[in-house]
N, C-alpha and C positions, 0 to 999 in steps of 0.2 A: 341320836337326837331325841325318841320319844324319851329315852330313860333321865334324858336333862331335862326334859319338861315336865314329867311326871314327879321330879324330883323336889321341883319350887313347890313354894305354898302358891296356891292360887286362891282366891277369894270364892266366895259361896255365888253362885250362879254363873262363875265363868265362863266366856263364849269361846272354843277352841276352834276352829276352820283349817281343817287339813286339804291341800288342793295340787292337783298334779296337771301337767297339762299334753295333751296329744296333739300334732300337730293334722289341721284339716286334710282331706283328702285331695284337697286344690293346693297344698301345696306341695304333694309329690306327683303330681301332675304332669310335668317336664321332666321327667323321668319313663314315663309311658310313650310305647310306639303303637302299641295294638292294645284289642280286649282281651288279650291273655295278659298281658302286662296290667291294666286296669284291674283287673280282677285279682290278681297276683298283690296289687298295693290297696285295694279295698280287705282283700284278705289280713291283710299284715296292719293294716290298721284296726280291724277290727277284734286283731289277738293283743296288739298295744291299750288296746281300750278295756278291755277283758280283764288284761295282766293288771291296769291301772286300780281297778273295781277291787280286784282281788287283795291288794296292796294297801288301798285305803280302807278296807276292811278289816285287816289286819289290823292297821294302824290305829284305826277307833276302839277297835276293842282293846286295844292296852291301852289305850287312855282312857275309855269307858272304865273301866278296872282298875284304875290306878288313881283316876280321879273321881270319885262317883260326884263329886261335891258341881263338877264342871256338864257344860255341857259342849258336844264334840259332834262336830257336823263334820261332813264332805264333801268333795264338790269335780267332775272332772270337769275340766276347762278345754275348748279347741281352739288351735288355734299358736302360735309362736311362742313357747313357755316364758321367752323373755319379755313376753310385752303383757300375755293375757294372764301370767300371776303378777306381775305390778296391777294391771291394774285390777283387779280382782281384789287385791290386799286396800288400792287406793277408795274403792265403792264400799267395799264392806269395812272402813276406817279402822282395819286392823294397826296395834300398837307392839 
């Protein structure tokens, strides 16, 4: 996908918005019996959030590089991927 984007012409000032989403820690919730469990899924969301950083980091810098002309922001979102990057794409009137 970057190497299809990097690949268009894009116009001088371009706004790019790369965004991934983790899901809150209320909603593995019901999954938890005790605070070892609790702990166990704060942990594990806390290495998904990590990984996420790591990933969009990645990702800007080949588009940093490959677009100098645009500009490339990120964003991690909490929250149900299906709902909080629609609307993320709807707010920031992504095209």
């Amino acid at each position: 996908v970057v190497e299809r984007i990097s690949s268009r012409p894009w116009k001088e000032d371009t706004s790019i918005m790369c965004v991934t989403a983790v899901p809150s820690l209320a909603e593995y919730m019901n999954e938890a019996q005790d605070t070892r469990e609790i702990q166990a899924l704060e942990d594990f969301r806390n290495k998904q959030v990590g990984d996420a950083k790591e990933h969009l980091k990645r990702l800007c810098a080949v588009l940093n590089k490959n677009l100098p002309q645009a500009h490339v922001f990120s964003e991690i979102l909490t929250g149900d991927p299906r709902e909080v990057v629609v609307d993320s794409a709807k707010n920031w009137h992504a095209d």
